[in-house]
VOZA-529494 format. One line per field, with one value per residue: residue in one letter; residue number from 1; x negated, z negated, y of N, C-alpha, C, O, CB in turn. Coordinates in pm, whole numbers, plus 50000, padded with zeros to 5 digits. Glycine has a CB too. Example, Ala and Ser with C-alpha at 12.3 -4.5 7.8 and 13.67 -1.06 7.14 Angstrom:
res = c(a,s)
n = c(1,2)
n.xx = c(48681,48715)
n.zz = c(49220,49292)
n.yy = c(49431,49775)
ca.xx = c(48770,48633)
ca.zz = c(49220,49286)
ca.yy = c(49550,49894)
c.xx = c(48680,48710)
c.zz = c(49220,49213)
c.yy = c(49670,50003)
o.xx = c(48576,48659)
o.zz = c(49154,49196)
o.yy = c(49668,50114)
cb.xx = c(48869,48592)
cb.zz = c(49095,49428)
cb.yy = c(49553,49940)
END
This chain:
res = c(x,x,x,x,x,x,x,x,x,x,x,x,x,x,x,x,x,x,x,x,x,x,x,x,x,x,x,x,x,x,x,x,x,x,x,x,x,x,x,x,x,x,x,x,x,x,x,x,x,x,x,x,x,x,x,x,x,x,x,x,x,x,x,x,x,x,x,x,x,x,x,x,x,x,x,x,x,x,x,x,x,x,x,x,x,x,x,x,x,x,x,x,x,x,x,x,x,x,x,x,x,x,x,x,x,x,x,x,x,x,x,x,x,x,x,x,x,x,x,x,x,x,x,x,x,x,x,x,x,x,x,x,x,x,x,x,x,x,x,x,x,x,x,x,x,x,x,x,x,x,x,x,x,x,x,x,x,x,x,x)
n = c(1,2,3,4,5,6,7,8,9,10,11,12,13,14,15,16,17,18,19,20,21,22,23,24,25,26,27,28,29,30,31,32,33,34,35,36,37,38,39,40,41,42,43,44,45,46,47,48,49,50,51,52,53,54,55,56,57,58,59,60,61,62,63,64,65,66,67,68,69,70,71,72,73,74,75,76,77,78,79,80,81,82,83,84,85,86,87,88,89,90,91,92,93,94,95,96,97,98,99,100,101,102,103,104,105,106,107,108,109,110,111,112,113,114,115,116,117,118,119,120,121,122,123,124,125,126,127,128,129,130,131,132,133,134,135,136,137,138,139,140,141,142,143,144,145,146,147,148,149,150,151,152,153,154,155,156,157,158,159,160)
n.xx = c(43197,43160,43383,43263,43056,43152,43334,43166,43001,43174,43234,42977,42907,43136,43064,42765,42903,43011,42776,42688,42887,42847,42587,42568,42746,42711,42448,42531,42834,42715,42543,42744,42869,42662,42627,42875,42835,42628,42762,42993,42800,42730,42955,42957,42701,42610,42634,42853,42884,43169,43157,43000,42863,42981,42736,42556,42648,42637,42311,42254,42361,42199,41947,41914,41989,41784,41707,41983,42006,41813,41860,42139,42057,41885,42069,42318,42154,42043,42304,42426,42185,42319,42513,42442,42246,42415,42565,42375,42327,42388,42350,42211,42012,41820,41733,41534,41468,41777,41696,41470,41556,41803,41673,41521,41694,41831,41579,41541,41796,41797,41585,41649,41881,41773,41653,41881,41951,41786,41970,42160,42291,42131,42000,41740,41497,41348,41062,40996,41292,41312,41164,41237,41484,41475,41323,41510,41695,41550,41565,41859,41845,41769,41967,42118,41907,41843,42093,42159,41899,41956,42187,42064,41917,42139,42250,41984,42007,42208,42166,42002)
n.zz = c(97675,97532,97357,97172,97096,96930,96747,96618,96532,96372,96189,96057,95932,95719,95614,95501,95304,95194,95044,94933,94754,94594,94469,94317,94073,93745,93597,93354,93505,93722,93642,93527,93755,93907,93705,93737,93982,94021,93845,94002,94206,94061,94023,94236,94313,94125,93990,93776,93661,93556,93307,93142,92833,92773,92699,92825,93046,93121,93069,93294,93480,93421,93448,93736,93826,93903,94168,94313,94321,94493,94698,94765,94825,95041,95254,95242,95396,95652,95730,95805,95990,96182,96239,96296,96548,96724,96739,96853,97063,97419,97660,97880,97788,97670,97525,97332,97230,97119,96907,96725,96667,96510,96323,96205,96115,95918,95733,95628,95543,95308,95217,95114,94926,94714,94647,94531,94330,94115,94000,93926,93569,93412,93623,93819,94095,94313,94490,94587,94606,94849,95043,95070,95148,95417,95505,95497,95674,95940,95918,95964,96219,96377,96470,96648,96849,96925,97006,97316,97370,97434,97571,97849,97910,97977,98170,98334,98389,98528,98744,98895)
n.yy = c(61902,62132,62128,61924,62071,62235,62134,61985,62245,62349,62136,62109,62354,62309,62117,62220,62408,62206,62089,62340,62343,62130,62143,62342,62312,62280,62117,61910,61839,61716,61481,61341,61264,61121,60909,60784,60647,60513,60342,60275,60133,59906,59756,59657,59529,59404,59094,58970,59234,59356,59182,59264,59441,59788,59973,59858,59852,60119,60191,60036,60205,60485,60369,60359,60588,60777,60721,60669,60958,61073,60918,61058,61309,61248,61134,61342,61568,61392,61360,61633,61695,61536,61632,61896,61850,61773,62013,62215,62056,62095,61940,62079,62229,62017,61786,61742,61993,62030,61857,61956,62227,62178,61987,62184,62417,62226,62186,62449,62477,62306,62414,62662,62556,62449,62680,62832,62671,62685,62907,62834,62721,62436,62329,62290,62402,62220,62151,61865,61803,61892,61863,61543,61579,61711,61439,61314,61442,61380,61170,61089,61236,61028,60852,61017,61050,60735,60654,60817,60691,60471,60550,60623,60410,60210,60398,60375,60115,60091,60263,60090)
ca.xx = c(43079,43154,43479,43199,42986,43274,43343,42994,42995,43249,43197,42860,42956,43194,42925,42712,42978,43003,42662,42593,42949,42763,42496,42667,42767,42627,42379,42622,42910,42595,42494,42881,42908,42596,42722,43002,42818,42562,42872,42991,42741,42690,43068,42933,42588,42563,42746,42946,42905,43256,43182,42861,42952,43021,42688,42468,42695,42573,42241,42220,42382,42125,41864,41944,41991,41671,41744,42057,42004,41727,41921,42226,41983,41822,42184,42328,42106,42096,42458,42402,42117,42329,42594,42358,42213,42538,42630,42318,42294,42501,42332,42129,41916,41734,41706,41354,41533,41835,41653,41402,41681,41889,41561,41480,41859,41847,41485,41573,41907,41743,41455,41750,41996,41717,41644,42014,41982,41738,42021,42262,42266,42068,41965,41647,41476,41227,40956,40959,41391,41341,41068,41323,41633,41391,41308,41669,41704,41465,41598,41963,41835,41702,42089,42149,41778,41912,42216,42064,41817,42076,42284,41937,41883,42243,42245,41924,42035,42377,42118,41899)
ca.zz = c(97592,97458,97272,97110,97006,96865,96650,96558,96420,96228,96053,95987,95831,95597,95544,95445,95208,95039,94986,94779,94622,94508,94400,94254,93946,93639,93545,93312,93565,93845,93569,93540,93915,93904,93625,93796,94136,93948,93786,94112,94243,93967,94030,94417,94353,94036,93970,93655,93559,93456,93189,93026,92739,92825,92707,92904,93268,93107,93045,93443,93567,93423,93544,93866,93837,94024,94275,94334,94299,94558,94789,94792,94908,95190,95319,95248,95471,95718,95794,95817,96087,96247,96288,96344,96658,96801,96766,96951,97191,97532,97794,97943,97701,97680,97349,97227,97141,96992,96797,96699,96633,96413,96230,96164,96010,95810,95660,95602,95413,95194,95084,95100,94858,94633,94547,94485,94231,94000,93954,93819,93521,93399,93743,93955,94217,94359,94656,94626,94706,94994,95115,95047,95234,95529,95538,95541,95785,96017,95991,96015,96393,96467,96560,96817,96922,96960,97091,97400,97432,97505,97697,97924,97933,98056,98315,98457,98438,98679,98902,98998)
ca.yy = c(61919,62255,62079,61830,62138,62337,62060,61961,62351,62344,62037,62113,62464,62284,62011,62312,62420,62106,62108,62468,62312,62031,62260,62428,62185,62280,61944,61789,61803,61657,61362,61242,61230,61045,60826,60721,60638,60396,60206,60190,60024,59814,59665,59603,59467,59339,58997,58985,59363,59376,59095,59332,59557,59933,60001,59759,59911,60307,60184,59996,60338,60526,60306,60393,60714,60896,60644,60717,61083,61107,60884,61129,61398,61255,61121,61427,61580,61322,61380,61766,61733,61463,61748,62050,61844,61810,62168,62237,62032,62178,61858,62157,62233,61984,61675,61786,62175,62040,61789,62078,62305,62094,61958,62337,62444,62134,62217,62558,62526,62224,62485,62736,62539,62428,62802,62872,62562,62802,63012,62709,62646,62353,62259,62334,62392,62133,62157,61749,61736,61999,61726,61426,61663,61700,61359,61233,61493,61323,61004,61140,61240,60936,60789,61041,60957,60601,60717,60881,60615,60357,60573,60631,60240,60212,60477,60352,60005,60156,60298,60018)
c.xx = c(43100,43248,43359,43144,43045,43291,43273,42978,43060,43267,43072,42858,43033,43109,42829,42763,42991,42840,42648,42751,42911,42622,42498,42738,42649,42525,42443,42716,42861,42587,42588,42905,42822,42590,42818,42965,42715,42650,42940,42976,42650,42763,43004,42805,42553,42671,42754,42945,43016,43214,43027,42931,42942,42830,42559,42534,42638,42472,42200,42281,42261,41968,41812,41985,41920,41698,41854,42075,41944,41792,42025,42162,41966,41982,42260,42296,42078,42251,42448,42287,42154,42433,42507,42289,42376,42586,42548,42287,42404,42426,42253,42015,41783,41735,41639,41426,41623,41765,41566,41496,41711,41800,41496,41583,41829,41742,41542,41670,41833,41614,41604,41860,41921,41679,41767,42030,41894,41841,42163,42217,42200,41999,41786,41596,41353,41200,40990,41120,41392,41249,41147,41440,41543,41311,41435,41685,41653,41507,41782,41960,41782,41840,42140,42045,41824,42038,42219,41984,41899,42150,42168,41957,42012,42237,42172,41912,42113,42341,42058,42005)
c.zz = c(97493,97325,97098,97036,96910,96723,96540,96464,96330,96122,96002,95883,95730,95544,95456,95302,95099,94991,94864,94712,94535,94441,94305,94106,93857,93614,93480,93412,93681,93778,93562,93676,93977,93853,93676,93884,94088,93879,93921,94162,94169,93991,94188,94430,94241,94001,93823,93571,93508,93312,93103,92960,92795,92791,92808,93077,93183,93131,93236,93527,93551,93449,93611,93943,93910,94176,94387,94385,94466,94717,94846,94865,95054,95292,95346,95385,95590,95852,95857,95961,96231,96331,96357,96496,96767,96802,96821,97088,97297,97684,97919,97926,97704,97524,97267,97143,97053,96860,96673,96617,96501,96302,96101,96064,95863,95705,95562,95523,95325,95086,95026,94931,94709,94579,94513,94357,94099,93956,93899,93710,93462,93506,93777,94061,94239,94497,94687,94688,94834,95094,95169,95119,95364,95573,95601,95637,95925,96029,95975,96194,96455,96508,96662,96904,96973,97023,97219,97446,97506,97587,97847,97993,98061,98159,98395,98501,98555,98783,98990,99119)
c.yy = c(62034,62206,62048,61933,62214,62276,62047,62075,62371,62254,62046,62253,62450,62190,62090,62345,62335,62028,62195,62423,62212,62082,62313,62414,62209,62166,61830,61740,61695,61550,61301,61182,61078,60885,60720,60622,60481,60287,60154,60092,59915,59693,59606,59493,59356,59181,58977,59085,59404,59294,59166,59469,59706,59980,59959,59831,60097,60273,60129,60145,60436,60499,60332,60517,60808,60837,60689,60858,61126,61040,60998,61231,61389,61206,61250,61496,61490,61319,61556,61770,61670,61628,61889,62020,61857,61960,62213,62192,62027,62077,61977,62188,62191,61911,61730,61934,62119,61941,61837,62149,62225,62055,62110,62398,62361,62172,62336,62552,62417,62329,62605,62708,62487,62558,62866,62740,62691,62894,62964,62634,62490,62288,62346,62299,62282,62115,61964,61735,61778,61886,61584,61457,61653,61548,61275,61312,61456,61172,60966,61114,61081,60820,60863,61036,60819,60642,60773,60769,60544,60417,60618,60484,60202,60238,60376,60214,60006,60196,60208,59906)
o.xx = c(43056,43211,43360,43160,42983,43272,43292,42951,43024,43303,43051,42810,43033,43085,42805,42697,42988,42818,42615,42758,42941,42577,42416,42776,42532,42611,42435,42711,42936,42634,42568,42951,42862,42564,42824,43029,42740,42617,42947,43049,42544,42718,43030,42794,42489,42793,42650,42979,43005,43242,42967,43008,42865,42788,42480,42473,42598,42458,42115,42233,42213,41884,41689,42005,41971,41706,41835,42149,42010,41777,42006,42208,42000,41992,42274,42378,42117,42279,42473,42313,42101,42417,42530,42269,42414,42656,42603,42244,42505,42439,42248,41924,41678,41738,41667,41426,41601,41787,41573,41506,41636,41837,41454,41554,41811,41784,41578,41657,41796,41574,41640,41899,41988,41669,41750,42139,41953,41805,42251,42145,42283,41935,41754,41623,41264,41273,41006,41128,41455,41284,41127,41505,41560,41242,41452,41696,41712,41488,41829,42020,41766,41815,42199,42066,41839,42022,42339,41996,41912,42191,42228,42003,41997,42221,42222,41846,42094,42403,42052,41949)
o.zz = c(97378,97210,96987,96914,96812,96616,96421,96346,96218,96007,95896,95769,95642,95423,95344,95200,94977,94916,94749,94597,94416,94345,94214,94042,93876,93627,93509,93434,93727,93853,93584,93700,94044,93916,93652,93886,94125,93861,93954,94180,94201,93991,94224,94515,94258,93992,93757,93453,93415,93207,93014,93002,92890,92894,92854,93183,93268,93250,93295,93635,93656,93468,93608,94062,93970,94278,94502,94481,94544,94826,94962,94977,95148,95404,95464,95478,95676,95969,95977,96042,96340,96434,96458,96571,96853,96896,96889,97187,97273,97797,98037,98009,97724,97421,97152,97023,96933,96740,96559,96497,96403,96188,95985,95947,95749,95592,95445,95419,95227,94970,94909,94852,94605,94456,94455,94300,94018,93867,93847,93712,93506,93478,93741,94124,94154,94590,94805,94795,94923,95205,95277,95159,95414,95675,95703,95737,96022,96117,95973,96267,96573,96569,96756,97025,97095,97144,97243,97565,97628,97684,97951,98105,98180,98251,98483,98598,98658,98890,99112,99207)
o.yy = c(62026,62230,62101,61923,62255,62334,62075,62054,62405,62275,61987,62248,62537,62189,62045,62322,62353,61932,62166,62468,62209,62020,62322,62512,62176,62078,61711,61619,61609,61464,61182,61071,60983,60782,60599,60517,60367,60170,60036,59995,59860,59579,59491,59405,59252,59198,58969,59079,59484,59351,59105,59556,59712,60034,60042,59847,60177,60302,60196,60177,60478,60587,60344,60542,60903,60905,60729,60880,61193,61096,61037,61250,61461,61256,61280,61493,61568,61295,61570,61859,61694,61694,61955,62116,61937,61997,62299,62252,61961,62124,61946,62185,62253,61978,61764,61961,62129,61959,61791,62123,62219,62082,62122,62422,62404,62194,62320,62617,62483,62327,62614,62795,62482,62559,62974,62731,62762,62971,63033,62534,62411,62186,62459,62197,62281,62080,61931,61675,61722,61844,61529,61360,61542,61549,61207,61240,61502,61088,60852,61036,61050,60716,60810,61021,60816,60651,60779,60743,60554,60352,60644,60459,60178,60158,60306,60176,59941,60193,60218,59841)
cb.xx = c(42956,43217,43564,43115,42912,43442,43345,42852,42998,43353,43208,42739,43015,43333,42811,42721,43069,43128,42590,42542,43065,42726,42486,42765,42761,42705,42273,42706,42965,42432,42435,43020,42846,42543,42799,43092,42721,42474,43022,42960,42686,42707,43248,42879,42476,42547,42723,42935,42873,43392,43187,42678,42889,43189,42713,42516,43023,42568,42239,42316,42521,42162,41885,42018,41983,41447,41783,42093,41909,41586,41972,42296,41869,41653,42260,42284,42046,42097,42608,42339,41992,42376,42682,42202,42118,42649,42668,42260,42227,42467,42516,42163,41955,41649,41617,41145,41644,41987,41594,41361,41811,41953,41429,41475,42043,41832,41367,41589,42118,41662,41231,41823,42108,41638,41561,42145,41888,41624,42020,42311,42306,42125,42116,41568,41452,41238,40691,40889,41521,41247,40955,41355,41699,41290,41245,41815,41672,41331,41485,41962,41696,41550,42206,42207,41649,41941,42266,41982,41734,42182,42414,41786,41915,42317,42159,41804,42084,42488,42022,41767)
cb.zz = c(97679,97553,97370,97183,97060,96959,96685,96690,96445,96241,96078,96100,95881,95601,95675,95529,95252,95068,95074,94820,94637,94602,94442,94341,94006,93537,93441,93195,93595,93880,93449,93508,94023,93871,93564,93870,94239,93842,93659,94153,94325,93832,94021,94538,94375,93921,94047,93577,93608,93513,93237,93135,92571,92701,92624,92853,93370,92963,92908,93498,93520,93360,93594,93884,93751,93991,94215,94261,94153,94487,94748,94690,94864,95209,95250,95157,95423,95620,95637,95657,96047,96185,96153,96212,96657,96748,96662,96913,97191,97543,97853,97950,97622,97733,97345,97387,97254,97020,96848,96823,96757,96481,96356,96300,96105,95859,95747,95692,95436,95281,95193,95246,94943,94663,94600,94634,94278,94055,94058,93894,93532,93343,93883,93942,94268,94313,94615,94502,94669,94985,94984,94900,95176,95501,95455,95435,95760,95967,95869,95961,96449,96377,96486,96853,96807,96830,97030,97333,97356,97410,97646,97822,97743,98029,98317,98456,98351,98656,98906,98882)
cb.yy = c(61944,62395,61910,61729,62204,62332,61981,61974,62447,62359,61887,62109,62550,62242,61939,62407,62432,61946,62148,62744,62289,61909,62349,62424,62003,62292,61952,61823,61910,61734,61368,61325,61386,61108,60908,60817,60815,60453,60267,60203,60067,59861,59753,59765,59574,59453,58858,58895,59474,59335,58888,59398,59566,60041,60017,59545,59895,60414,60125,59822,60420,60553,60254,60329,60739,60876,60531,60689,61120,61058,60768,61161,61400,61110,61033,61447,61614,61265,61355,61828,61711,61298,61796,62098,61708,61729,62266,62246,61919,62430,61794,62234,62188,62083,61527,61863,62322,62003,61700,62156,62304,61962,61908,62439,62343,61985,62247,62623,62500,62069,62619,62703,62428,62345,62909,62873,62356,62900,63119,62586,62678,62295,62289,62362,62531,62003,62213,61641,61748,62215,61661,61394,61874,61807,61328,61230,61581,61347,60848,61291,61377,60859,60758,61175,60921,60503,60814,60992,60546,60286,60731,60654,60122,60264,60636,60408,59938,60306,60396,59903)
END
């Protein structure tokens, strides 16, 4: 267990990291990234977006853009609270703490990384992504919630 939490911390401390480095990105460098991610999934979802002119795949990227945007957040986060429960939770504890715990970190650096955005260039801060980071955060936890459940179900299937 301790291995698992060891882990859990240190990938969530570089998860952290590549957070305020994604932060961190002036707005233009943030809107190309964005850019990109909407053509993406233009080539994945859309059928025959190679055969539409260059401006018609900008124009469906930007589209899709808040979308996109707001998605990355709550995943983002998501992944971060998935890690932050595992680095708390030590099978002694107790679920409800690390789930608590981990829910709490996650909040906290999302208001955290949104007031380090005020101080990047073209970017800011917003009460509504810290809302949208804390939501994905919440439904991040809800696979080692499921995760747990089922291994419950199991068990007390093994006992009867």
């Amino acid at each position: 267990m301790k291995v698992i939490r060891t882990a859990a911390f240190v990938l969530m401390v570089i998860w952290m990291g590549c957070i305020f480095a994604m932060s961190q990105k002036p707005s233009d460098g943030s809107t190309k990234d964005i850019e990109y991610m909407g053509e993406l999934i233009g080539r994945l979802v859309v059928p025959d977006f190679e055969e539409l002119d260059e401006e018609r795949q900008h124009e469906f990227a930007r589209n899709i853009d808040h979308g996109v945007r707001k998605t990355a957040h709550a995943s983002e986060y998501a992944l971060l609270a998935i890690l932050a429960f595992f680095a708390c939770y030590d099978g002694r504890a107790g679920r409800r703490r690390a789930f608590l715990t981990a829910f709490i970190i996650s909040a906290v650096y999302a208001g955290s990384d949104e007031l380090h955005q005020l101080f990047v260039p073209g970017r800011s801060g917003q009460i509504t992504d810290v809302l949208i980071d804390s939501a994905g955060a919440l439904m991040g936890l809800l696979f080692p919630a499921a995760f747990f459940s089922l291994k419950d179900m199991v068990k007390k299937g093994s006992d009867e």
